[in-house]
DOMI-276142 format. One record per residue: residue number from 1; x, y, z of N, C-alpha, C, O in turn. Coordinates in pm, whole numbers. Layout:
BEGIN
<pos = NUM	n.c1 = X	n.c2 = Y	n.c3 = Z	ca.c1 = X	ca.c2 = Y	ca.c3 = Z	c.c1 = X	c.c2 = Y	c.c3 = Z	o.c1 = X	o.c2 = Y	o.c3 = Z>
...
This chain:
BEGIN
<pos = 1	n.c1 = 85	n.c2 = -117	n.c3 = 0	ca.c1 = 0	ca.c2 = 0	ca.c3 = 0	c.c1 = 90	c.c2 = 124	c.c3 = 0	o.c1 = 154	o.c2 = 143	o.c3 = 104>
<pos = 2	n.c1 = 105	n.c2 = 211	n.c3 = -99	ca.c1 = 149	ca.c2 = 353	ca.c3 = -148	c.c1 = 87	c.c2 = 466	c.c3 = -29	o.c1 = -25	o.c2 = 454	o.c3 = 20>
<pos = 3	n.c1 = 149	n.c2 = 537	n.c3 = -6	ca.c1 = 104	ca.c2 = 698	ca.c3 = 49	c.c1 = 68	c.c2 = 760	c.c3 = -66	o.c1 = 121	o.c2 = 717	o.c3 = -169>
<pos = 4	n.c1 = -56	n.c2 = 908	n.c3 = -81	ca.c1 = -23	ca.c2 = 1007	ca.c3 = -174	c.c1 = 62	c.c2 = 1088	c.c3 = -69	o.c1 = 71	o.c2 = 1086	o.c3 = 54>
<pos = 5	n.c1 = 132	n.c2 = 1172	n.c3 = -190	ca.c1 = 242	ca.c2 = 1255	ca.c3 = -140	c.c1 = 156	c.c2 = 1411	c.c3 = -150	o.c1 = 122	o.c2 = 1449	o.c3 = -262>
<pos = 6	n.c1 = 123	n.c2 = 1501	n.c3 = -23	ca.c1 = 102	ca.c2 = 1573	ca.c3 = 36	c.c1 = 182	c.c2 = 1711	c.c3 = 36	o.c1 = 245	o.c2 = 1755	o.c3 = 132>
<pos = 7	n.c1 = 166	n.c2 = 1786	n.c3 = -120	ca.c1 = 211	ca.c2 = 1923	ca.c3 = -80	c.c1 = 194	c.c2 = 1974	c.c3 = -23	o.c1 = 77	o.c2 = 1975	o.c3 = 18>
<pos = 8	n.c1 = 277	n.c2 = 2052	n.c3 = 26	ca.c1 = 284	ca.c2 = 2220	ca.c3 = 115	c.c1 = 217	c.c2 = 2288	c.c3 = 26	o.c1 = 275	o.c2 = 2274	o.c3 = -82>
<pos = 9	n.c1 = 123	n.c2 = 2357	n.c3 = 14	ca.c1 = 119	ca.c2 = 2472	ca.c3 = -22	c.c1 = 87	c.c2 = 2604	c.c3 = 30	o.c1 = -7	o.c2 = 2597	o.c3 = 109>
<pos = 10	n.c1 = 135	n.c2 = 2729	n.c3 = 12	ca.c1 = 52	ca.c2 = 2846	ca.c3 = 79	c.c1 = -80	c.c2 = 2885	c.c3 = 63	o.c1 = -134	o.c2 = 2872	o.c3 = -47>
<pos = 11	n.c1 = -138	n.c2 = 2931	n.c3 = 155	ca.c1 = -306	ca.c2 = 2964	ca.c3 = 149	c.c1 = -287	c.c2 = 3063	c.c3 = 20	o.c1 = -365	o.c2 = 3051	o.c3 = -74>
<pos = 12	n.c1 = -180	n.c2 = 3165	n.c3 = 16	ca.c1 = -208	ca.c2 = 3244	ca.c3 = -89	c.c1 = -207	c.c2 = 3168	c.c3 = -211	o.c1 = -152	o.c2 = 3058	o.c3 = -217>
<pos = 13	n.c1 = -299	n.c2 = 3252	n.c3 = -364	ca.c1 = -341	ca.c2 = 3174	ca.c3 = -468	c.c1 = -294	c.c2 = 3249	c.c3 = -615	o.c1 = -301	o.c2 = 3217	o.c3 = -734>
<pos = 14	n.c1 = -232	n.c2 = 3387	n.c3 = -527	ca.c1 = -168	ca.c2 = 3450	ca.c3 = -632	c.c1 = -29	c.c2 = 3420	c.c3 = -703	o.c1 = 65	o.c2 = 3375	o.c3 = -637>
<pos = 15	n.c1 = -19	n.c2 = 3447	n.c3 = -834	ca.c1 = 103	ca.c2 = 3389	ca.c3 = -833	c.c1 = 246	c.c2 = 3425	c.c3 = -802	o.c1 = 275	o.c2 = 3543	o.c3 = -787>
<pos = 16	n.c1 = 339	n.c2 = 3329	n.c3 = -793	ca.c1 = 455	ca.c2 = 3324	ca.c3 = -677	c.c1 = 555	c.c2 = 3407	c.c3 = -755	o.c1 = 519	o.c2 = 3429	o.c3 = -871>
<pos = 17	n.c1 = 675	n.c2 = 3462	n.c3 = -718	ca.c1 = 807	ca.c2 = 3534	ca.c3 = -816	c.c1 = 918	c.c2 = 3428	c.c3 = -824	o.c1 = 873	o.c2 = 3316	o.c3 = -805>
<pos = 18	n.c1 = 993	n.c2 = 3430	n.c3 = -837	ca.c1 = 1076	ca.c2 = 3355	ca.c3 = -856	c.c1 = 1120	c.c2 = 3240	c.c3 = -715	o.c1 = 1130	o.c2 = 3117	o.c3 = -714>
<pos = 19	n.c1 = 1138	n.c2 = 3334	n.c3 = -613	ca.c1 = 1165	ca.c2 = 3288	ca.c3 = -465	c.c1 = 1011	c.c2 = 3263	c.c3 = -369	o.c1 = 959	o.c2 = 3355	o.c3 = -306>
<pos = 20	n.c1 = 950	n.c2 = 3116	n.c3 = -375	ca.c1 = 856	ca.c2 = 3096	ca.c3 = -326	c.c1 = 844	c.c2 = 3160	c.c3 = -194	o.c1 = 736	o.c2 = 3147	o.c3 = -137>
<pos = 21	n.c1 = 911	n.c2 = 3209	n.c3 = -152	ca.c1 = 937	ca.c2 = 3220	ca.c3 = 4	c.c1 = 931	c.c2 = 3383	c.c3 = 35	o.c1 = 972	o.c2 = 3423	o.c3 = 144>
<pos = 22	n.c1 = 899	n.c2 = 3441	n.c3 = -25	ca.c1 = 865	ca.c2 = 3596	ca.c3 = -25	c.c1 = 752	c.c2 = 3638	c.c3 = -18	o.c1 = 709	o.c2 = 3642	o.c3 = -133>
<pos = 23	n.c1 = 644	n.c2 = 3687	n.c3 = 83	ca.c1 = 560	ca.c2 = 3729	ca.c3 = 105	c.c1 = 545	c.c2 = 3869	c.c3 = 80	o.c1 = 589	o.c2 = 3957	o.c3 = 156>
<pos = 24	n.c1 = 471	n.c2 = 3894	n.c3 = -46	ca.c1 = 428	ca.c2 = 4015	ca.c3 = -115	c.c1 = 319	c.c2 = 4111	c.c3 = -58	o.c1 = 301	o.c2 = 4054	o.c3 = 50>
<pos = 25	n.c1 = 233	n.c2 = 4218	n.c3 = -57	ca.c1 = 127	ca.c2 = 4265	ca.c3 = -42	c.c1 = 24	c.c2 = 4196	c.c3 = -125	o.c1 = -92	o.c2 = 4194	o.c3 = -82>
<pos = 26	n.c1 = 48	n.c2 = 4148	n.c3 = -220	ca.c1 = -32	ca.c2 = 4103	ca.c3 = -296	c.c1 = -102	c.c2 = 3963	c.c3 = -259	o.c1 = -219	o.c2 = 3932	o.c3 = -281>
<pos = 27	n.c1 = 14	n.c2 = 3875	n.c3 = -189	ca.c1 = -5	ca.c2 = 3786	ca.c3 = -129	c.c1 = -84	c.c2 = 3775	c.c3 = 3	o.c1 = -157	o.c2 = 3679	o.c3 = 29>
<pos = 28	n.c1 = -66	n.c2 = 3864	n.c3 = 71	ca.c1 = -171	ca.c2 = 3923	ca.c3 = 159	c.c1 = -279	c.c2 = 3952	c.c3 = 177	o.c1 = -358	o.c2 = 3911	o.c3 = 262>
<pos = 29	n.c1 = -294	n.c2 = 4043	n.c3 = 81	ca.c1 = -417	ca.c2 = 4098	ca.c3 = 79	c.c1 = -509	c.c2 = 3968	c.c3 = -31	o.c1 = -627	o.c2 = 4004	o.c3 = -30>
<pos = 30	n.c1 = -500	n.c2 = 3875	n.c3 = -95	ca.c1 = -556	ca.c2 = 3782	ca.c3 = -158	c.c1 = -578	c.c2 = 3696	c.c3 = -19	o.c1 = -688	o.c2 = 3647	o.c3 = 6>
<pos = 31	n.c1 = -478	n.c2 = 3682	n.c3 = 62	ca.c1 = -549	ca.c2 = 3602	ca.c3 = 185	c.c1 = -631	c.c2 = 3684	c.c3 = 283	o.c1 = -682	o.c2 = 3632	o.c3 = 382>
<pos = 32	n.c1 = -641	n.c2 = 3793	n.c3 = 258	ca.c1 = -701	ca.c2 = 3893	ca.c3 = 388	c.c1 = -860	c.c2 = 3867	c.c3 = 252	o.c1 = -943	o.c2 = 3794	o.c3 = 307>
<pos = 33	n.c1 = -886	n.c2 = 3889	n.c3 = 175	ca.c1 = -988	ca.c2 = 3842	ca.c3 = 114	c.c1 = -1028	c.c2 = 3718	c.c3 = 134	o.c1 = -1132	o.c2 = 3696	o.c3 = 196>
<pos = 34	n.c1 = -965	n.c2 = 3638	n.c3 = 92	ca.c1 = -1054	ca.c2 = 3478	ca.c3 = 107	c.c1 = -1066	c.c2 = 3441	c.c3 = 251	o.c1 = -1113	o.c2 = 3328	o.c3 = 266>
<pos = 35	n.c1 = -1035	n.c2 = 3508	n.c3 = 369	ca.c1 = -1041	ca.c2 = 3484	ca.c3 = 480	c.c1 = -1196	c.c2 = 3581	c.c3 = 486	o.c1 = -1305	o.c2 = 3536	o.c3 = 518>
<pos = 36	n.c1 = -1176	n.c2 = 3673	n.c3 = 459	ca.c1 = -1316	ca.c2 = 3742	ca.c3 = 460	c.c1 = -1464	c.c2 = 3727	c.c3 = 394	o.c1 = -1570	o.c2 = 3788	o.c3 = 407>
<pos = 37	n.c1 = -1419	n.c2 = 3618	n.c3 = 319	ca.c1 = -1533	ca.c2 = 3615	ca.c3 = 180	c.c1 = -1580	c.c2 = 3500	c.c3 = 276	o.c1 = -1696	o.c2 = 3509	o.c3 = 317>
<pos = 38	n.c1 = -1501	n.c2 = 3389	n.c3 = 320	ca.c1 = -1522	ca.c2 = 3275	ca.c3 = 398	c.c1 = -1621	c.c2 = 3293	c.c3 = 540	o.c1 = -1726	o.c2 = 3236	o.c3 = 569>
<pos = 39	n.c1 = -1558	n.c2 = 3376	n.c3 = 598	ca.c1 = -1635	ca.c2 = 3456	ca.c3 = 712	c.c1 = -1762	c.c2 = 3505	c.c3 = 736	o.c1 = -1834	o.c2 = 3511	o.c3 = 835>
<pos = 40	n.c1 = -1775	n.c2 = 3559	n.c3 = 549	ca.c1 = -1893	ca.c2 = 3639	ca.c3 = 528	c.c1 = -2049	c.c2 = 3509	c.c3 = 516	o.c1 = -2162	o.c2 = 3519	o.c3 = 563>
<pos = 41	n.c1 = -1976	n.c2 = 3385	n.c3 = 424	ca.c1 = -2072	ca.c2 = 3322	ca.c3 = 421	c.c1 = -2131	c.c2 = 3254	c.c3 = 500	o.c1 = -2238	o.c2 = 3202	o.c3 = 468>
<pos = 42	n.c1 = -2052	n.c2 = 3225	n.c3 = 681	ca.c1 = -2203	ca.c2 = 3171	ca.c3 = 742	c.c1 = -2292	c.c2 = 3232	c.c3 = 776	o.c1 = -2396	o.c2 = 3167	o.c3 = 788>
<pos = 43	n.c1 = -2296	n.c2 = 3357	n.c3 = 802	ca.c1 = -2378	ca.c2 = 3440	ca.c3 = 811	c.c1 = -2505	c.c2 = 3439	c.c3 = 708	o.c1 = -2625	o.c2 = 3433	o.c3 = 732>
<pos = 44	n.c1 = -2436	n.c2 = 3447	n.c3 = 586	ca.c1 = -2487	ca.c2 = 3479	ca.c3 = 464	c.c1 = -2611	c.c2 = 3372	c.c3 = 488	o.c1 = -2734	o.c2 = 3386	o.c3 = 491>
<pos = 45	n.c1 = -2511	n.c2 = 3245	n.c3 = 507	ca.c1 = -2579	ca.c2 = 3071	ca.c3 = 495	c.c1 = -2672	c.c2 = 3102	c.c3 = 627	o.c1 = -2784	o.c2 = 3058	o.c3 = 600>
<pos = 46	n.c1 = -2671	n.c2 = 3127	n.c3 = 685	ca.c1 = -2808	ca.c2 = 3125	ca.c3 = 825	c.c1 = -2919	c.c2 = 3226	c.c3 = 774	o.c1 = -3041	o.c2 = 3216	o.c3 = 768>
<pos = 47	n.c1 = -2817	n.c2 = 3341	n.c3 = 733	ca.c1 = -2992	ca.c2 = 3435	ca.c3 = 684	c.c1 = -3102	c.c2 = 3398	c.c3 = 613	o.c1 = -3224	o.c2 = 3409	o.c3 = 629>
<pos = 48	n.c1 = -2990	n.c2 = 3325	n.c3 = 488	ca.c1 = -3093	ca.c2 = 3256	ca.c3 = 395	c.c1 = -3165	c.c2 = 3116	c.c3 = 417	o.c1 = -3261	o.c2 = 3056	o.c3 = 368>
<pos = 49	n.c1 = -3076	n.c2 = 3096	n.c3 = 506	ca.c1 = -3206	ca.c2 = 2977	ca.c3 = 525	c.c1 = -3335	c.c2 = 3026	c.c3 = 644	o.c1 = -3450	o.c2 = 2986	o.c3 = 660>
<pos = 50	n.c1 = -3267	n.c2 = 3112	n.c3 = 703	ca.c1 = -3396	ca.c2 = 3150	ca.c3 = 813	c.c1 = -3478	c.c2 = 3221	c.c3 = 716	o.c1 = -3589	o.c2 = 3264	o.c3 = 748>
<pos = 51	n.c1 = -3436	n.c2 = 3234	n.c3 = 614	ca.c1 = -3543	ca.c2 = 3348	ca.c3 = 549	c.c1 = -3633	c.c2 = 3257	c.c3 = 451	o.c1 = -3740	o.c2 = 3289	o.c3 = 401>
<pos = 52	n.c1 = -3555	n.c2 = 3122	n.c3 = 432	ca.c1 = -3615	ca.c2 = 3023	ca.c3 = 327	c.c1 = -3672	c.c2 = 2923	c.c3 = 490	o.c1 = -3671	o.c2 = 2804	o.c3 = 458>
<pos = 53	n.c1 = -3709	n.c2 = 2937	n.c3 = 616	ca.c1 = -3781	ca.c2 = 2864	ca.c3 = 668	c.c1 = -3726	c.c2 = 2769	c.c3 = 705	o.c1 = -3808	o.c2 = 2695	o.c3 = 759>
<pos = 54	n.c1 = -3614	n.c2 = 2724	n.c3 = 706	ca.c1 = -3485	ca.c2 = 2613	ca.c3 = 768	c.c1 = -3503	c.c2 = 2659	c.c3 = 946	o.c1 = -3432	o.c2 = 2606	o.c3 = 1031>
């Protein structure tokens, strides 16, 4: 029985420069978004269902 092999990757989705290992603004702020967009939807997900009667 084989393992799959398990990248590292960074949460950020933007793309990298030459030196993976450099944390940009750009890189940031793409995670300060998807941390927020994520956040936004349970909320989102409870309104609408209280509003659809769940």
């Amino acid at each position: 029985m084989t393992r799959e092999v398990r990248h590292n990757y960074p949460p950020a989705f933007a793309a990298y420069s030459s030196d993976s290992r450099t944390v940009t603004t750009k890189h940031v702020v793409s995670d300060v978004l998807l941390l927020a967009f994520w956040c936004a939807m349970v909320p989102v997900s409870m309104w609408i269902g209280s509003a659809a009667g769940f």
